[in-house]
C-alpha positions, 0 to 999 in steps of 0.5 A: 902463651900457653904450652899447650892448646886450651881444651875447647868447651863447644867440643867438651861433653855436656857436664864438662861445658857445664862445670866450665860455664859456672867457673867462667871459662876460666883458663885454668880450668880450661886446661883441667878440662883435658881430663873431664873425671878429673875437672869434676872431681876438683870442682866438687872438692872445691865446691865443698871446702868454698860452700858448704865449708865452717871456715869463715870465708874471709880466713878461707881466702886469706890462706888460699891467697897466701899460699899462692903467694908461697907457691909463686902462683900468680893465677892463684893470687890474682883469683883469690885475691878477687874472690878474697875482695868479694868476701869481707878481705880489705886492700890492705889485707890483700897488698900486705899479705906477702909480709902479713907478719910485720902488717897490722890489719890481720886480727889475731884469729887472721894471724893465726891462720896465716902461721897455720898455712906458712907451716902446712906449705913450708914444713907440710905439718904445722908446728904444735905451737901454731897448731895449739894457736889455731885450735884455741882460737877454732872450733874443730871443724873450722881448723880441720876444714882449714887444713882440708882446704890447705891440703886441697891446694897443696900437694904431699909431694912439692907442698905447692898447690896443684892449681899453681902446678897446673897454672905455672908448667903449662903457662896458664894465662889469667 
């Protein structure tokens, strides 16, 4: 159970309802929609880095779903891992991303950005060897909008990410 009440959308503002409505209701952003300014601007940063972003969708959910993994933030897994499913991500991707490194299904372009999301969590700066491995193996707007998304669900302060913040001190159900 949550530790405090989910916002309720019939008494939210029309763009709040609005931007809960496109994101199914989900608890997560339920819980985001106490702040309304602050839900808008998540999910247009999110919108962004998911729509209109270079990255390869199936790289984009592979990091997003790691690093929750990293973060310990099963709301995070369970969502992207369904979205990673939707965008080209296999079973077998999905099950061996908690030891990608001893897997055999993530090609080298995959492991490389896996190592890049260890290092932005873990170290909160990417090694230069994992940085050079990911920029031989991107364009820059692709290793660039990969560390934006990185950051986006990351926060300078814990290296967690801030859905996982929100989901996992406030007891957010799936």
């Amino acid at each position: 159970m949550a530790r405090i009440d989910y916002s309720d959308p019939a008494k939210a503002n029309d763009r709040t309802r609005e931007l809960l409505g496109k994101n199914r209701n989900a608890n997560i952003f339920r819980m985001m929609a106490h702040s309304p300014s602050h839900l808008e601007q998540y999910c247009r940063l999110g919108g962004a880095i998911r729509h209109k972003g270079e990255l390869d969708p199936v790289l984009r959910e592979l990091a997003i779903t790691r690093t929750g993994i990293l973060c310990e933030a099963p709301y995070e897994i369970v969502a992207h891992k369904r979205i990673g499913k939707n965008v080209g991500v296999t079973d077998a991707q999905n099950e061996a991303l908690e030891n990608w490194q001893q897997a055999t299904c993530f090609n080298e372009v995959q492991r490389a950005a896996l190592a890049f999301t260890d290092e932005i969590v873990k170290l909160r700066r990417p090694t230069d060897s994992t940085f050079n491995a990911i920029r031989s193996k991107l364009a820059a707007s692709n290793y660039g909008s990969q560390k934006t998304r990185a950051e986006h669900h990351t926060t300078s302060d814990t290296g967690c990410m801030s859905m996982s913040k929100v989901s996992r001190n406030f007891d957010v159900m799936m």
